[in-house]
Structures are given as C-alpha cells and as structure tokens.
C-alpha positions in Angstrom: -33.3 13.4 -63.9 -30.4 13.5 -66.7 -31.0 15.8 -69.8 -30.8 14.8 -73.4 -27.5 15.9 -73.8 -25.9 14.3 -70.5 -27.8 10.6 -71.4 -25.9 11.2 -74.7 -22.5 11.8 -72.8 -23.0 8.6 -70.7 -24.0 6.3 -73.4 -20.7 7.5 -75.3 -18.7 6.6 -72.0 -20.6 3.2 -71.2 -19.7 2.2 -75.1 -16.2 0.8 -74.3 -17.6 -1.0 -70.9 -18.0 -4.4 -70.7 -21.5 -5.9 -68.4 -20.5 -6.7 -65.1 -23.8 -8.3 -64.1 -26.3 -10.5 -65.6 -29.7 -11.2 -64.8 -30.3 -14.6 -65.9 -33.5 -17.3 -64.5 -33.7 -15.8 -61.3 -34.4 -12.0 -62.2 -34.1 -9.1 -60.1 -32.9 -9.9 -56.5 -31.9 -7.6 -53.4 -28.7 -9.4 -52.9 -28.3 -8.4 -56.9 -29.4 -4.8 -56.1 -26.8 -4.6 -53.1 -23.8 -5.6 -55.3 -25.1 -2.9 -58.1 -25.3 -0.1 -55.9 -21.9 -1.1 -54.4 -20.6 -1.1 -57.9 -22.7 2.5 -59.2 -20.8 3.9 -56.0 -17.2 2.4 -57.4 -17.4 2.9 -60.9 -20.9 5.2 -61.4 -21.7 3.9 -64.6 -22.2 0.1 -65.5 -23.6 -2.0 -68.0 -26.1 -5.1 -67.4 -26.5 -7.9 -69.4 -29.9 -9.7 -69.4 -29.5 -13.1 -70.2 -32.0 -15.2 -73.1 -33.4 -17.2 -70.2 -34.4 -14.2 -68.1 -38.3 -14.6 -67.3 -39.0 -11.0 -67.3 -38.4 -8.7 -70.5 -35.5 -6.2 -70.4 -37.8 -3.3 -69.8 -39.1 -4.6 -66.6 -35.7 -5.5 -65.3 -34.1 -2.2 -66.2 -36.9 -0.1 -64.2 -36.4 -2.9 -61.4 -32.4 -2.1 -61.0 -32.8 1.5 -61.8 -35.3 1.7 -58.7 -33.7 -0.3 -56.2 -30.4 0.9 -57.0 -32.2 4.9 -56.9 -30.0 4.9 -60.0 -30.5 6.8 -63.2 -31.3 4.5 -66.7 -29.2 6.0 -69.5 -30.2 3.7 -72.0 -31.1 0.1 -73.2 -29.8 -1.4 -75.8 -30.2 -4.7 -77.4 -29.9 -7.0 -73.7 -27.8 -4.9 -72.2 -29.1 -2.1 -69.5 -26.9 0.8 -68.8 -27.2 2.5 -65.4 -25.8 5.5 -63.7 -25.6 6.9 -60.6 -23.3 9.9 -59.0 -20.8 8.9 -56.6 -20.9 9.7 -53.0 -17.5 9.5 -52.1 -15.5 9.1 -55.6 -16.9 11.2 -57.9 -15.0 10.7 -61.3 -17.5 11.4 -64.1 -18.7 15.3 -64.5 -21.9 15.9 -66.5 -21.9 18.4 -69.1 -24.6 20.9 -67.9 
C-alpha cells in the first residue's frame, strides 16, 4: 500500500509521461494485462488512457489493471489511469518513506 505522501511523489513523476496503452471497445484483456506488467517491470510507472468508446467506466478499468497487473493505482485523472509497480530487476524509482 503507498502512503499519502509517496502517491503524491508518483503523480508528480507520471505528469511528464505520455499513455502508453489504451483501453478502447474491447476493455480489459489478459493479453493487455501481460504487456502492462511487462511494461510496470521496465519502466514502473505508466499512464493508461481509456478511450470514449470504452464500455466499462474508468473506475472499473483501473481496479481491473491494477489487479491483474498486482500493481499499485496512484491516481486517476480525467481518462487517464496511472499505475505503479516496484521493479524486480531494475529498480529506478525510490519512494520517499
């Protein structure tokens, strides 16, 4: 579980990312899940966009990736879902404790 003060942290780093995935018609999928949690293990933090034709609202979604991915939800703003998880192998971001 992430703290107040390291969800603030993360959402200050995610700000200058761009969303690499977007859930569009089809919603949440596990071949979509697979290539999330291979990107959360690259990069740790991401941004998902949820496109206008998605079928299920944003709120859904997000606990849907956050689950399946056993990733952390730092935020979600607007369409756009922001998800962290710590690196196994490449850890580059450190929490503030």
């Amino acid at each position: 579980m992430l703290t107040g003060k390291q969800k603030r942290f993360l959402r200050a780093k995610a700000h200058h990312l761009n969303p690499i995935f977007q859930v569009g018609k089809g919603g949440v999928n596990e071949n979509m899940i697979k290539q999330i949690v291979d990107a959360l293990e690259a990069r740790e933090l991401i941004k998902v966009s949820v496109l206008q034709n998605c079928e299920e609202d944003r709120e859904t979604v997000a606990r849907q990736l956050a689950e399946g991915a056993q990733a952390e939800l730092v935020q979600i703003i607007g369409n756009v879902i922001v998800l962290y998880k710590e690196s196994k192998e490449n850890k580059q971001i450190v929490l503030p404790s």
